[in-house]
C-alpha positions as CSV (number, residue, x, y, z in Angstrom):
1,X,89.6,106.7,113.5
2,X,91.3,106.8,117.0
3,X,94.8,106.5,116.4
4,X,97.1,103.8,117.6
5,X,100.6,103.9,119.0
6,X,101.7,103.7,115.4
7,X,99.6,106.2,114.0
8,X,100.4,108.7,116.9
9,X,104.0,108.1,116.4
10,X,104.2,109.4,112.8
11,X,101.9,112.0,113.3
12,X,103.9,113.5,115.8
13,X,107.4,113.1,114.1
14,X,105.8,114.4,110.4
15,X,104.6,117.9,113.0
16,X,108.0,117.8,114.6
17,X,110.2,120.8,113.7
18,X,113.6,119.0,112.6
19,X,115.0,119.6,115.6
20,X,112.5,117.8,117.2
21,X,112.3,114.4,115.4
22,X,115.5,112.9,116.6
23,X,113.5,113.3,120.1
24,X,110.5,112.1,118.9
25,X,112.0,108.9,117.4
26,X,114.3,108.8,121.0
27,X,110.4,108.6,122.7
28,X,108.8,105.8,120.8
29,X,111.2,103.9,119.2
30,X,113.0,101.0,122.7
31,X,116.6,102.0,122.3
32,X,117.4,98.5,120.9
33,X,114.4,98.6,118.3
34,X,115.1,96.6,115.5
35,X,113.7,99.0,112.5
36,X,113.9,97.1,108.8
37,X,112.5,98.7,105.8
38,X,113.1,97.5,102.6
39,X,115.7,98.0,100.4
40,X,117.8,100.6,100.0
41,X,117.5,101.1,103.8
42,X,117.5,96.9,105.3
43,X,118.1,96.3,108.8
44,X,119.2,99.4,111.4
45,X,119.2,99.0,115.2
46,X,118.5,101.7,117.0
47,X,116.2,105.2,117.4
48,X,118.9,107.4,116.2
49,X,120.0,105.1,112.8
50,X,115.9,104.5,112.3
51,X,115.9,108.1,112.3
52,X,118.8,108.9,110.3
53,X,119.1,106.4,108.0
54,X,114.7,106.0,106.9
55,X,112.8,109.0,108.8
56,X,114.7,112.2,108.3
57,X,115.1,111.1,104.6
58,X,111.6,110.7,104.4
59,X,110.3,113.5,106.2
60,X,112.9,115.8,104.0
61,X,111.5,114.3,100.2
62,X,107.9,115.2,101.9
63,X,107.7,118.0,103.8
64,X,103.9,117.6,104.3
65,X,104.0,114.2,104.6
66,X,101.0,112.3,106.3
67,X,99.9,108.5,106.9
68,X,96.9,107.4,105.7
69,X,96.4,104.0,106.5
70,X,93.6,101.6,104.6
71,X,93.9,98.4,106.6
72,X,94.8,98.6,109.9
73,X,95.1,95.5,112.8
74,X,96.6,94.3,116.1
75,X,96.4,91.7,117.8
76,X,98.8,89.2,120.0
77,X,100.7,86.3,118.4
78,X,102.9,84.3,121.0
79,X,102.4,87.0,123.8
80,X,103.7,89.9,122.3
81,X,101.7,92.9,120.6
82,X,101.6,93.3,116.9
83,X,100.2,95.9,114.5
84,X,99.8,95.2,110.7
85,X,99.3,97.9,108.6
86,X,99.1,98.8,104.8
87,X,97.9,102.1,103.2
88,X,100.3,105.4,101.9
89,X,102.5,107.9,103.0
90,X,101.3,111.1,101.2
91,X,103.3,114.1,100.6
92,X,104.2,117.2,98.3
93,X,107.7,115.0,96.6
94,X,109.7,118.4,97.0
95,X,113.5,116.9,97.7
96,X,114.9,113.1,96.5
97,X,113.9,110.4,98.2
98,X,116.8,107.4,97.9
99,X,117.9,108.4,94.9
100,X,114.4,109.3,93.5
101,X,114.3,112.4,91.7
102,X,111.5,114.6,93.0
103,X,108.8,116.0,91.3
104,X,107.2,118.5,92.8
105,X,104.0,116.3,92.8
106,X,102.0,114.5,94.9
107,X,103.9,111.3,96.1
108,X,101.6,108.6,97.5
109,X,104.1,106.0,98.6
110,X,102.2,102.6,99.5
111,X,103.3,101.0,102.6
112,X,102.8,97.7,104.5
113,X,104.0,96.8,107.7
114,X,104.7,94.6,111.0
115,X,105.1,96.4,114.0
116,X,105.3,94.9,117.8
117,X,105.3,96.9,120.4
118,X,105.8,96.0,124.0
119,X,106.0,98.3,127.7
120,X,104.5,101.5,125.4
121,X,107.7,101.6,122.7
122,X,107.9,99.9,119.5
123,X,110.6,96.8,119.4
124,X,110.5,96.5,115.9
125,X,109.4,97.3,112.9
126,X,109.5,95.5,109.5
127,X,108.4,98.2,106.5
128,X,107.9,97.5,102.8
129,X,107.3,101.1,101.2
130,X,106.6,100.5,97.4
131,X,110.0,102.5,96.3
132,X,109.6,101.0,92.6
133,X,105.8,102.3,92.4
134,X,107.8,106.3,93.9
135,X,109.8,105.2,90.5
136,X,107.0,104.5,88.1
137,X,105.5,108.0,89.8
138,X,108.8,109.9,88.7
139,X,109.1,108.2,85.7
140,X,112.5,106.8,86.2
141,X,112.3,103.2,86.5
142,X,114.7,101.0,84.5
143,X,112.3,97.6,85.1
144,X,110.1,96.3,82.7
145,X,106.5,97.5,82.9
146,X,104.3,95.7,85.4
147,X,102.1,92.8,83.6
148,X,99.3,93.6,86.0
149,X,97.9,97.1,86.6
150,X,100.0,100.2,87.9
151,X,98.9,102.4,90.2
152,X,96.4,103.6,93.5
153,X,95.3,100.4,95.2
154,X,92.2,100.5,96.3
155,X,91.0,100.3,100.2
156,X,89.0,97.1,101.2
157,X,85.4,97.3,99.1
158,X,83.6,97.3,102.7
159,X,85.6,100.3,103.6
160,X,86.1,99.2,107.2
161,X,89.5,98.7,107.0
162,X,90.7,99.9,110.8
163,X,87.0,99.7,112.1
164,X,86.9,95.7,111.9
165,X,83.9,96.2,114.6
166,X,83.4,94.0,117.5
167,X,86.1,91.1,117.5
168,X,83.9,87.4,116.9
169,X,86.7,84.6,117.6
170,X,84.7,82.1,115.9
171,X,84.5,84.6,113.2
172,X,88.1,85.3,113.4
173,X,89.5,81.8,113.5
174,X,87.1,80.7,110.0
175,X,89.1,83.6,108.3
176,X,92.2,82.2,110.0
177,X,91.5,78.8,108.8
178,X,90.8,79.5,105.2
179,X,94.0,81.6,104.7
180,X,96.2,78.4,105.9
181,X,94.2,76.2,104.1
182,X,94.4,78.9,100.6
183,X,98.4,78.5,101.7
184,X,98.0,75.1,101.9
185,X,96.9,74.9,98.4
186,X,99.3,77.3,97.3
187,X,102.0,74.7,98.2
188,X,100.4,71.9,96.3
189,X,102.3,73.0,92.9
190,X,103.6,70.2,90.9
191,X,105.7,71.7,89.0
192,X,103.7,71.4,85.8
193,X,100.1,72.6,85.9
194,X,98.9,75.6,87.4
195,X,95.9,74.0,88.0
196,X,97.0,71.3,90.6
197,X,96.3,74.0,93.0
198,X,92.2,74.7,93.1
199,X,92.2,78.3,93.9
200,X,88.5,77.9,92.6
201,X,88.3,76.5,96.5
202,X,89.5,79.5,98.5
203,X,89.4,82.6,96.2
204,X,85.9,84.3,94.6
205,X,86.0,84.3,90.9
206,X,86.4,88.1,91.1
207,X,88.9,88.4,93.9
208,X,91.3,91.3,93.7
209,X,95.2,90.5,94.0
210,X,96.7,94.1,95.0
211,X,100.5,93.6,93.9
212,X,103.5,95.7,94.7
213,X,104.5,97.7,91.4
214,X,107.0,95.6,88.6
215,X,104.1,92.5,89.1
216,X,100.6,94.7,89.4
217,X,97.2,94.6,90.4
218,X,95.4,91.3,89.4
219,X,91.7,90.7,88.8
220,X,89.8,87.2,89.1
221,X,91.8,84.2,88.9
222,X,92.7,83.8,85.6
223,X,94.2,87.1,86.0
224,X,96.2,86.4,89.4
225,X,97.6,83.0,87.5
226,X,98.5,85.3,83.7
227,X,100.2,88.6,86.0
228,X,102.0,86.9,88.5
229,X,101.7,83.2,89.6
230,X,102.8,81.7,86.3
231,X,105.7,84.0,85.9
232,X,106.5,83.5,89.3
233,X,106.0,79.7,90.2
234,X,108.1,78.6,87.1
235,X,110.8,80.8,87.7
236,X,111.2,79.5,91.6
237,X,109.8,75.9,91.6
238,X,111.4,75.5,94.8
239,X,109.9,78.5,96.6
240,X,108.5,77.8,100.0
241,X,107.2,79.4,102.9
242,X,109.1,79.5,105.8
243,X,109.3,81.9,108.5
244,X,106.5,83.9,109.9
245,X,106.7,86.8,111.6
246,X,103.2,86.8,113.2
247,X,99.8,85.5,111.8
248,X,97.0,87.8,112.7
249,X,92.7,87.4,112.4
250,X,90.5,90.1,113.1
251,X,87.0,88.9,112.1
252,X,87.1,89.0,108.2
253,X,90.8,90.2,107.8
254,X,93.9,88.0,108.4
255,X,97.5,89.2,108.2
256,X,100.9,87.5,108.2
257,X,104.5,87.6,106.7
258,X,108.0,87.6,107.7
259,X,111.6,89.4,107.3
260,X,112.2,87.1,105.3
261,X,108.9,85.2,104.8
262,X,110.3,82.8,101.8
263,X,113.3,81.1,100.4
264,X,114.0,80.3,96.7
265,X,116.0,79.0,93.7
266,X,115.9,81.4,90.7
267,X,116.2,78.2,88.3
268,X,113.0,78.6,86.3
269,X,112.7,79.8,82.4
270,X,109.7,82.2,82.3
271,X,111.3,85.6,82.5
272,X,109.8,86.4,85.4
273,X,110.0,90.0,85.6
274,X,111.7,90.0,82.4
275,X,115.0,88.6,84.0
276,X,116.8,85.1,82.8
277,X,117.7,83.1,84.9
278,X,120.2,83.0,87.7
279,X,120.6,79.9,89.7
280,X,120.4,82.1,92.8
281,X,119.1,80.9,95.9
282,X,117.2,84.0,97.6
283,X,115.1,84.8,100.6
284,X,112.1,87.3,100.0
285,X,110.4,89.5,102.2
286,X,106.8,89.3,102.0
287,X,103.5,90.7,104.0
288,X,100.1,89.8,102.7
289,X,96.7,91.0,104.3
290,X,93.4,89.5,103.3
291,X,89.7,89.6,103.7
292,X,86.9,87.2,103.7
293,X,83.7,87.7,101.8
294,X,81.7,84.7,103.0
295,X,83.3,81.0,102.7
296,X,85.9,82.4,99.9
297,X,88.6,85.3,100.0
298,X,87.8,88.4,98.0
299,X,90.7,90.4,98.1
300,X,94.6,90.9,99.4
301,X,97.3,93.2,100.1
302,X,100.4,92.4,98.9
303,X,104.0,93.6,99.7
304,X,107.2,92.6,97.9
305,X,110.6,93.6,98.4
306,X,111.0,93.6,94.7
307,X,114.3,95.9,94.8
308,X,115.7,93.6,97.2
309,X,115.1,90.4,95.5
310,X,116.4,92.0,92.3
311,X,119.8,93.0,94.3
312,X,120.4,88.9,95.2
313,X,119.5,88.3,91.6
314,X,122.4,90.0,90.9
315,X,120.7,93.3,89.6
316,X,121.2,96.5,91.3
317,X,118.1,98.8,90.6
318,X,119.0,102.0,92.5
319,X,122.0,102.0,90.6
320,X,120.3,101.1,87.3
321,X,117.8,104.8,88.0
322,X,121.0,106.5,88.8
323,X,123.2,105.1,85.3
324,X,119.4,106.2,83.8
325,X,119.0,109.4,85.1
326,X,122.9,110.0,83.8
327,X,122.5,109.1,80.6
328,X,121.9,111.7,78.0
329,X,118.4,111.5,78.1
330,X,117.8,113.0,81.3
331,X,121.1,115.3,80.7
């Protein structure tokens, strides 16, 4: 894989000698780059607080550390340059990371993300690193096991990921099409019956739903609606989407999502995630990629800012892991 401006990027600031990053960063990074990754770190403006306050931290917890993408793709959306990414940061987990205790183990920290990047520098950056799967790796986290599966997510089953071969618009704008009209669907709950919206329509009966750890990896629909739309959808019946950072089609692979991507009310009574509850009105950050197999989806990339949605719920879940890792039992 020939590496983009992204790829370069980290690659040359995980080989920088620490004296060298801050440069690094100072190179690539505009000097009003908007850098967001999710929570603990949220929003920073800025090479030297990117640096500081997400890089240096990360760099330190994994000495060795190394990107390893699984999807990658770029495109434009409304003249400006985007690259959409998910895959893992992978590293020897020899200091803390946030909090997170290390291990001395192999840390593969799954990450998805929005990037734009205009004049040679990246503008901004929008980052969703799994922290609460680093947890369930540690063996620290205070949540409630995940309903669906825990653990590696899988790259795309026709393993070309970042080689999407030549681009096809017509190609691109069917997957394009089928996503909005899956989203389209999606927003036809009524409230009642999960089967007002016909996934059957848009999804193949095996289609994989790669979730962010606390929710899980899904499998088929019946799967998808038990593990995470049912818990979800009845806990926020009000839940839309609403902002959209960039929408982007590269043949068989579509990407989109937003900082935040959806707003809701925390009114519902299914425990989702094991929480009552709240009344809360919340926005979530949210980045999806998906591919097409045919005239139906087959699988999609999911990333949730889980610990951040927690936080407006009222639930603090760094703090929770560091009350936990207090306590007698880890004394």
């Amino acid at each position: 894989m020939s590496l983009n401006i992204i790829e370069k990027f980290y690659q040359n600031y995980f080989t920088a000698s620490q004296s060298e990053q801050e440069e690094v960063a100072s190179n690539a990074l505009n000097a009003d780059v908007k850098w967001c990754v999710a929570h603990p770190v949220n929003d920073l403006n800025g090479p030297q607080a990117a640096d500081e306050a997400f890089l240096a931290p990360l760099k330190h917890a994994l000495p060795d550390a190394e990107r390893r993408p699984l999807i990658v793709m770029d495109g434009e959306y409304e003249g400006r340059t985007w690259y959409n990414s998910t895959g893992y940061f992978v590293g020897t987990f020899e200091n803390s990371l946030f909090g997170i205790p290390a291990t001395g183990k192999t840390l593969y920290l799954r990450y998805t993300e929005m990037v734009c990047v205009e004049n040679g520098q990246i503008t901004e950056s929008y980052l969703i690193p799994d922290f609460i799967d680093a947890m369930n790796q540690a063996r620290v986290n205070p949540m409630r096991r995940s309903l669906g599966h825990d653990g590696l997510v899988m790259a795309p089953a026709t393993a070309d990921g970042f080689n999407h071969g030549e681009l096809c618009p017509e190609r691109s704008e069917k997957s394009k099409q089928l996503v909005e009209d899956m989203l389209g669907c999606l927003g036809r709950f009524d409230g009642k019956d999960l089967y007002s919206m016909d996934l059957e329509n848009y999804w193949h009966s095996d289609f994989m739903w790669y979730g962010p750890a606390a929710i899980g990896t899904t499998r088929g629909i019946k799967g998808f609606r038990n593990h995470h739309q049912a818990p979800f959808v009845f806990a926020f019946p009000d839940r839309s989407v609403d902002i959209e950072l960039n929408i982007l089609a590269q043949n068989d692979y579509v990407s989109t999502g937003g900082w935040p991507h959806m707003h809701g009310t925390h009114t519902g009574h299914s425990g989702w995630l094991g929480l009552a509850p709240t009344g809360k009105h919340i926005e979530l950050r949210v980045m999806d990629i998906w591919r097409r197999d045919g005239e139906l989806l087959k699988e999609n990339w999911v990333a949730i800012d889980i610990a951040h949605i927690m936080l407006q719920l009222g639930y603090d879940l760094f703090g929770q892991m560091k009350e936990q890792l207090e306590g007698p039992a880890y004394a």
